[in-house]
NUNUZA-586711 format. One record per residue (C-alpha): x, y, z. Coordinates in pm, whole numbers, plus 50000, padded with zeros to 5 digits. Layout:
BEGIN
XYZ;...
//
This chain:
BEGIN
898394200638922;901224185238713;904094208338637;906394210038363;909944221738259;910764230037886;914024238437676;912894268237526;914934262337222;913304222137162;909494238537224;909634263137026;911184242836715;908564215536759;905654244436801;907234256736424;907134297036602;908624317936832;906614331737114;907734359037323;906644348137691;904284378437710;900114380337762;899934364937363;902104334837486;899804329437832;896534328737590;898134302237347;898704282137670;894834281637750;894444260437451;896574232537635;894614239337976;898124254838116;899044287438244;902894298838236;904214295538610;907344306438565;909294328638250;912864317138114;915794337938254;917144355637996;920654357138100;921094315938072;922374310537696;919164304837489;919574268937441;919644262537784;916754285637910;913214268338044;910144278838052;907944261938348;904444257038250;901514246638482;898544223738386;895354231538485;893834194638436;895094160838516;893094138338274;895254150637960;898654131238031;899594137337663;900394173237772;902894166538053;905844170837793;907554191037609;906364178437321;902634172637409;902444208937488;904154221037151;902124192936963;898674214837123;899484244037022;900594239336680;897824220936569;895884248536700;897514270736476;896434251636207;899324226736113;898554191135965;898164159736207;900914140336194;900844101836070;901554080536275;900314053536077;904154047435964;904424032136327;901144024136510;899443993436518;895343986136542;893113962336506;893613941436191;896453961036086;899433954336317;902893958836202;906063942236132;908493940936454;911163920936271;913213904436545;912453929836858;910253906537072;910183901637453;908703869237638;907053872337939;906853842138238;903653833338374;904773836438707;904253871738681;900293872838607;899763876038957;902463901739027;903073928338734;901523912238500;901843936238158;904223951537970;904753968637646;907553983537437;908984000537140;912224013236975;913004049036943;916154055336687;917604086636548;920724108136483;921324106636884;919284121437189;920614154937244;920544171437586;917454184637572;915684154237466;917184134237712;916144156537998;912724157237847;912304117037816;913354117738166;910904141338282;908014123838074;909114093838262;908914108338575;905084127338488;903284098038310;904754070138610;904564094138947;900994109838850;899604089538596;901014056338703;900234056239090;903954063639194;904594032138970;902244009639098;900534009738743;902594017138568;906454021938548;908804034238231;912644019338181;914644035337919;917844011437804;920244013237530;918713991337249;921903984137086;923543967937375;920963939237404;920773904637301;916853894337154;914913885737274;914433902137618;912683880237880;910943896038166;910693868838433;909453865638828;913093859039000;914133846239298;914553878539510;918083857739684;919683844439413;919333873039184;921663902739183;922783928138988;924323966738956;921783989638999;921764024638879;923984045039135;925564016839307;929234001539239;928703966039401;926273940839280;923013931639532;920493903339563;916723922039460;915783922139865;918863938339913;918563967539651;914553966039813;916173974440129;919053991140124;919564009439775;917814048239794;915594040739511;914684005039689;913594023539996;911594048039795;909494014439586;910483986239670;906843987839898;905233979939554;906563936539495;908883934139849;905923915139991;905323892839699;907423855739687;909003864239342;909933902539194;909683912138829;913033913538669;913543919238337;917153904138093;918263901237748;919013865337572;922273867437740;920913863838098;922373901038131;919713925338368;918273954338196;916213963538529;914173950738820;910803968138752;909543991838878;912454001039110;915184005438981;917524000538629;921123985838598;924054001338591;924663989538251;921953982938012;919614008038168;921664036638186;921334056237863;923434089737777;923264118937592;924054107237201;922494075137246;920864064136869;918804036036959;917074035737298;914384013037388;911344022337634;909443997437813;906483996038032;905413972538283;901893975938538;899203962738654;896703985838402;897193975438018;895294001037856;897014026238094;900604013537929;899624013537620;898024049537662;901544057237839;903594043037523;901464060137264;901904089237466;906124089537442;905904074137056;904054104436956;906534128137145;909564113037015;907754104336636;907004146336592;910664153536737;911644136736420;913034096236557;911644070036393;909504042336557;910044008536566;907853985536762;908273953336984;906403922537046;905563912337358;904453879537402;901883873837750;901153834737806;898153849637965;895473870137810;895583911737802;893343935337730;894793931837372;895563896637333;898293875537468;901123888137146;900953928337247;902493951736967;903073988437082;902464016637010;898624005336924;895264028836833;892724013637096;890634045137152;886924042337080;884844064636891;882334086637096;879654106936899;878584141836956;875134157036846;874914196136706;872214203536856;873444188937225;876834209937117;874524237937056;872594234337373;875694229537594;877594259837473;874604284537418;875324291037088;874384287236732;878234266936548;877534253136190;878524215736173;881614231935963;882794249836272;882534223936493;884524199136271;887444225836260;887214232736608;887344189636730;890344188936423;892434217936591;892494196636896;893844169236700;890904148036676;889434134036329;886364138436260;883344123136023;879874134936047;876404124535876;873004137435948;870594116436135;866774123536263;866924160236165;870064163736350;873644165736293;875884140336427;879794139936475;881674107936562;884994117836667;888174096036642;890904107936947;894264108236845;896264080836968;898044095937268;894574105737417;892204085237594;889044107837774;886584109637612;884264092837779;880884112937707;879344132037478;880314164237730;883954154537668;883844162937303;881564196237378;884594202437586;886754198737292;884484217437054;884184248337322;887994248637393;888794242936982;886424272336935;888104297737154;887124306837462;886804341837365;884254332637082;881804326337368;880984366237485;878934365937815;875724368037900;873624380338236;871264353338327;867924358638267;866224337538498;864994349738796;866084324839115;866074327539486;869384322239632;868784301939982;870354284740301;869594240940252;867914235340577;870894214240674;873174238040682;871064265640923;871334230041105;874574225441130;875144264641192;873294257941551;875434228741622;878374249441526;877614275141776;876334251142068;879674236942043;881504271742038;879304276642382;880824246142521;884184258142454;885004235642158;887784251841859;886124249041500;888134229741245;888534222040877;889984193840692;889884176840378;887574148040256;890324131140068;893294109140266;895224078440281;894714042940474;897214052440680;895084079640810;891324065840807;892434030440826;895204019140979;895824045941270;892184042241327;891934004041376;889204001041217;888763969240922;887873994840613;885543976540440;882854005540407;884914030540338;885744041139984;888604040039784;889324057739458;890064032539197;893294055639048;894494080639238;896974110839206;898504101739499;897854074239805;897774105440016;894354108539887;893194076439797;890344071139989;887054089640101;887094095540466;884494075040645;884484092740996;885694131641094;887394117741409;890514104241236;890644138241090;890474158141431;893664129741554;895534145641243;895664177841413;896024163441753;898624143141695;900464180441585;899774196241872;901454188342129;902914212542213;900394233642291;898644240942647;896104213442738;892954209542698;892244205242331;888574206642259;888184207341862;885274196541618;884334197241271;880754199841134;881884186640764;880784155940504;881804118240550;880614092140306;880874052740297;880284021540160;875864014540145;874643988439969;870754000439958;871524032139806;871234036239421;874324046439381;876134021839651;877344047139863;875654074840116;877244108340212;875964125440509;876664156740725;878364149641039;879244161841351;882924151241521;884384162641854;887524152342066;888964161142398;892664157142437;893594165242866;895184144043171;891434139243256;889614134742937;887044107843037;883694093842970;881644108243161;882564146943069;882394134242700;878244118342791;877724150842984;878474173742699;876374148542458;873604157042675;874464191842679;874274193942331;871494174842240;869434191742523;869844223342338;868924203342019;865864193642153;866154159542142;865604131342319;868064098842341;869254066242525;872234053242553;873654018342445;876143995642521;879024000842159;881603976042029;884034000441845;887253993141789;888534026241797;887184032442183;888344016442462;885223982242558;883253992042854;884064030442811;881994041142485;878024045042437;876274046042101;874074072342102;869854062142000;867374083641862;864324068841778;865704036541829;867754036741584;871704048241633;872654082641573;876134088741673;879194072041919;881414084442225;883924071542443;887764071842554;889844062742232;891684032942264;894944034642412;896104014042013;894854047141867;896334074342055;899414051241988;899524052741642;898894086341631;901784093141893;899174113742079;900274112842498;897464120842658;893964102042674;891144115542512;887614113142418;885964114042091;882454115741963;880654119341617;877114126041525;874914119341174;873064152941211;870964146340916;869204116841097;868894143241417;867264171641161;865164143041001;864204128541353;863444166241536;860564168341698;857234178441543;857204213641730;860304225041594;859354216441237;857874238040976;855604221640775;851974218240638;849754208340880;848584170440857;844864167840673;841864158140826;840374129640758;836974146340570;839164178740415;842724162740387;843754177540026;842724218740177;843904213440482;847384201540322;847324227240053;847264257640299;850624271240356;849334288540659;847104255540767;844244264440982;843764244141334;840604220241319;837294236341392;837224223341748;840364231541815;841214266141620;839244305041683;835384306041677;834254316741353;833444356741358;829864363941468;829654390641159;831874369340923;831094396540619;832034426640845;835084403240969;836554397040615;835864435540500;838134448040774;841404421340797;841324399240536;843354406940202;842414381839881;843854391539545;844644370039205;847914356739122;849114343238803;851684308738885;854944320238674;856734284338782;856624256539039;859734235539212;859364207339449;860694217139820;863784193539859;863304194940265;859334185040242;858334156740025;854964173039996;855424207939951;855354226339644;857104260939611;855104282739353;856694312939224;854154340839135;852934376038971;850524393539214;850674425339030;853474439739319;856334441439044;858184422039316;857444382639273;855624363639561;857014327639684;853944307939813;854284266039940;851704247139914;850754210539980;849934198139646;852674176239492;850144147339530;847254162539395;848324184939117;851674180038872;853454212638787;852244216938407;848234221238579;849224248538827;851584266938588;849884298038445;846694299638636;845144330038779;844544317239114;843074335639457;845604339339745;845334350840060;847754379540019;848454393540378;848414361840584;851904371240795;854974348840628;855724317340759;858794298940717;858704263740626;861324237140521;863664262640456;861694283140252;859874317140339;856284313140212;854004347140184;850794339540193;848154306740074;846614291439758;842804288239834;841614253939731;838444231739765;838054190139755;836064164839554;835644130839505;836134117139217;836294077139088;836494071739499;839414091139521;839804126239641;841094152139464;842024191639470;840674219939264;841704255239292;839924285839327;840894305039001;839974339838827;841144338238486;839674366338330;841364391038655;844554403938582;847024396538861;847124417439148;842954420439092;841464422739457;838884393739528;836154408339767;832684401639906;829974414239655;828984448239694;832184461239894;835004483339827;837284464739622;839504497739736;839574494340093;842514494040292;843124459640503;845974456240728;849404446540614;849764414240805;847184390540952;847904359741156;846604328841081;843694330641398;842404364041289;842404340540896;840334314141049;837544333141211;835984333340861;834434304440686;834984302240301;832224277540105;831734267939790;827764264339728;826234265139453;829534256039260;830574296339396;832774307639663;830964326039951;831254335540320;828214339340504;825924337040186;827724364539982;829434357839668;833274362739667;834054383139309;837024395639113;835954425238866;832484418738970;832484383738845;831544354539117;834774326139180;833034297639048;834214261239043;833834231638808;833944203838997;833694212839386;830614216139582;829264218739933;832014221140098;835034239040296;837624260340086;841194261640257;
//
């Protein structure tokens, strides 16, 4: 997270207070999303002390400066917005720039092709100002702007120029110039190549046939952008009255966020504004004639009651306009459809809101984080394993057996490291469109480049080296709604003298023989294996995984030494694709009772197939077989089973009862939610998809309109917890605590007569028969 140094003396003038840098000073912070990470030492003279402050977010530029920071918290406190109306242009309203104008060549659309400016003026930057437009420059272009590549900040004394200033595409060989820390004039390659700051950017236009350059009227250079400044115009000094600050990239709104950003720094330090034309011969995001600093923030509206909602609490519409205004916002509201809703102007150096959440955001932080006192929840959940990762926990340990070193790496990296070292082309995998940093710019797309970063460290340690990683990849997927497809993987290498194929397709055996799964192997074209000496790996016919000896390129480029073998592995396709036995699921209908059959959580074998049906069925159920009502409290789809409900429910234990059940394509949730139904209570639990189920909703089919449908055996006048028995026995008597599904079966449940009976006697609850509405003649399950 971005870090920041302050003058103590400059903050706490522009915050209008004192703080001593105690707990009081750390809460004020909280408002700005920053923490103190470091206190001033108090023996440096008091005008030269800093405080180093830490923020905790990295979408608020406007706070990585002194004066962003003090701006927070003072408005907090209550003080009036500034206007910067006296300076800032908008739509319809843009103003004067007299003679400060800057022409830019076409030759640069293609290149850098933006830029912006302004005039800051003033009795003279003092130290501390001049250290803090420095730092500003450094935290809006290394963070904000890409390490430059969007956006880059020169700083030039305004009174040494000759309008207007022309920023131009130059010969990189026939132009030269002093740069900043250099005594002898260079061509643009050469200060690309040779000068410190060339080395450290000149990456960004070296490879382009023209760099950006930037001179006044008199043909003098102000700075070659974004590498470096000259020696003479661009190096400003303490005392300076009139600097200029320019920005050039390849993102306009990002500049002109950038420039509003400094404006309003410099504007509350007490400097006038002046802005600057810039004329484009191309079309911006603004027009082709640019004036900055410019208001180009959209409104975004906010509802009370989704404020409400969000925050769990009960603010008037007056409390949430103070709140949004003490975070520097404006704020109009009107009341629409029997709600209340806000639509909330950002102030010009701000630029994320981007949702409705954003501003509940606002309102929350605004509010006080202490105003919101917490709560326990009051919902009662289930706290469970996803199915893919008890998956991935027997892969883990298979490959533990096999001698393999678990490791753990990041998802984020650069092209160096997924890319380039890994020969592959790159067009799947996916790249963040503005990153923090190209050392995590894109979304790694396979876990074997990130098993070669710790390879290519280890050298030095005794061979073999057998790691893996059982971790997320994503890529590039066209057919998926969101155009991309994350998955849980498997990768392994082997890094010895006499790493080779065949050990890597014996342990693939090895491990999918103790995965239970069958496979074939196929011929691979991969450019990051060696041809002839890699196999993709089929399941199902369709390809599951890849292994082979890694391409002598690779180990290359990783300066690895020794050959090795690689594999990875989609183990969600293997979990999708395991075989029947090993799955825990509802048992596939039959084709006259498919709807029962489905519905039983504990699914009884066919008749032909399953236990012969008791010879005294009524003595049977009396002894062994446990039915009771439940009441359905609430009902959530199984993620692992696209069939399977799981119904929470009150059997009158005290302790609630999880039952699955086949029914998502019979029954929606709002028709199984509150009824009393009959369960078979001490069926033995059963584990399926995941999910622990105790026990099975009884359930009998119809046809109705040729289609056949489900209707469940319900009590509603029993309290839950009431014991459903034969008529005439003991609704008392003990039955055993667990049953398995055989002993289950050996009974025959019917409905005839519209009434629920085994072996002609009436199953009851409080004396009263189960009866059904619709079902008839037929099996219950």
């Amino acid at each position: 997270m971005p870090k920041v140094e302050v003058n103590e003396k400059l903050f706490f003038n522009l915050v209008g207070k004192k703080y001593n840098c105690d707990d009081l000073f750390e809460k004020k912070l909280t408002h700005a999303k920053a923490e103190l990470d470091e206190k001033p030492n108090p023996a440096d003279p008091e005008d030269q002390r800093v405080i180093k402050i830490e923020l905790n977010d990295t979408n608020r530029p406007d706070l990585w400066s002194t004066g962003g920071i003090a701006r927070c918290l003072r408005e907090y406190e209550g003080a009036k917005h500034s206007d910067y109306s006296k300076f800032l242009s908008s739509k319809g309203s843009i103003k004067d720039t007299k003679d400060y104008k800057i022409i830019v060549d076409e030759g640069l659309k293609d290149i850098r092709p933006f830029q912006v400016a302004f005039i800051i003026s003033g009795s003279g930057l003092d130290e501390a100002m001049f250290k803090d437009i420095i730092q500003t420059q450094e935290k809006l272009c290394w963070n904000f702007g890409r390490k430059r590549k969007s956006i880059a900040m020169g700083v030039y004394r305004a009174d040494s120029l000759k309008w207007p200033l022309h920023y131009v595409a130059a010969d990189p060989d026939k132009e030269s110039f002093v740069a900043l820390q250099s005594e002898k004039s260079m061509t643009l390659r050469e200060i690309c190549n040779e000068h410190p700051k060339g080395k450290d950017f000149g990456y960004i236009i070296k490879d382009f046939a023209k760099y950006p350059l930037i001179k006044d009227d008199k043909g003098e250079v102000l700075s070659m952008p974004p590498v470096i400044n000259s020696a003479t115009l661009g190096q400003v000094e303490v005392g300076d009255k009139n600097v200029l600050v320019e920005l050039t990239g390849t993102d306009m709104e990002s500049l002109m966020l950038a420039a509003n950003i400094v404006a309003c720094d410099f504007f509350d330090a007490g400097y006038s504004i002046q802005p600057v034309k810039v004329c484009h011969p191309y079309e911006t995001l603004f027009g082709k004639d640019v004036v900055a600093p410019y208001y180009f923030q959209p409104t975004t509206d906010a509802r009370l009651s989704a404020i409400n909602k969000k925050l769990g609490c009960d603010l008037s519409k007056s409390d949430v306009i103070a709140a949004l205004e003490r975070m520097g916002n404006s704020v109009t509201s009107k009341d629409k459809d029997g709600d209340t809703v806000f639509t909330v102007s950002p102030a010009p150096y701000r630029n994320d809101f981007l949702h409705e959440v954003d501003v509940i955001e606002d309102v929350m932080i605004g509010q006080d984080i202490d105003y919101f006192k917490p709560e326990a929840p009051n919902d009662f959940t289930i706290g469970r394993l996803l199915p893919i990762t008890l998956y991935s926990r027997k892969v883990k340990n298979i490959m533990a057996g096999m001698g393999y070193q678990e490791m753990i790496f990041n998802y984020l990296g650069s092209k160096k490291t997924y890319i380039d070292n890994m020969g592959i082309d790159g067009k799947d995998v996916i790249e963040i469109s503005n990153p923090m940093s190209e050392n995590y710019q894109f979304i790694r797309p396979s876990i074997i480049a990130s098993l070669f970063e710790a390879e290519s460290q280890s050298g030095n340690a005794i061979y073999p080296h057998k790691i893996f990683e059982v971790g997320k990849i994503a890529y590039i997927e066209p057919s998926e709604n969101t155009g991309t497809k994350t998955i849980q993987s498997l990768g392994f290498l082997t890094a010895a003298n006499n790493a080779n194929f065949n050990d890597a397709a014996s342990e693939v055996s090895t491990l999918l023989y103790y995965l239970d799964h069958k496979y074939e192997v196929k011929e691979a074209d991969d450019p990051r294996f060696i041809p002839g000496r890699q196999a993709a790996i089929m399941v199902n016919g369709k390809q599951a995984g890849i292994f082979g000896e890694i391409h002598p390129q690779v180990l290359e480029n990783w300066q690895v030494t020794v050959p090795c073998v690689a594999g990875e592995i989609d183990l969600e396709y293997l979990m999708a694709t395991e075989p029947k036995e090993h799955k825990v699921e509802a048992a596939s209908p039959s084709a006259k009772q498919p709807a029962p059959k489905q519905n039983a959580s504990q699914p009884k074998a066919a008749k032909d197939e399953g236990p012969k049906l008791a010879e005294n069925q009524a003595e049977h159920f009396n002894k062994y077989i446990e039915l009771k009502v439940a009441k359905i409290l609430s009902v959530e789809n199984n993620p692992q089973g696209e069939k399977l409900y799981i119904e929470h429910m009150d059997d009158g234990s005290g302790t609630e009862r999880i039952i699955q059940s086949g029914l998502r394509e019979y029954l929606k949730p709002e028709e199984l939610i509150g009824q009393h139904v009959i369960i078979a209570a001490n069926l033995a639990p059963r584990k399926m998809r995941g999910v622990e189920s105790h026990g099975m909703l009884l359930a009998a089919d119809y046809m109705e309109d040729g289609k056949e449908k489900v209707e469940l055996l319900t009590a509603p006048w029993a309290a839950p917890g009431t014991p459903v028995v034969l008529e005439g026995a003991d609704p008392s008597a003990e039955k055993p605590a667990k049953i398995d599904i055989d002993k289950f079966c050996k009974v025959e449940i019917r409905i005839q007569g519209k009434t629920a009976k085994i072996a002609g006697f009436s199953l009851c609850a409080d004396g009263k028969p189960i009866t059904t509405q619709k079902s008839d003649d037929c099996i219950v399950e």
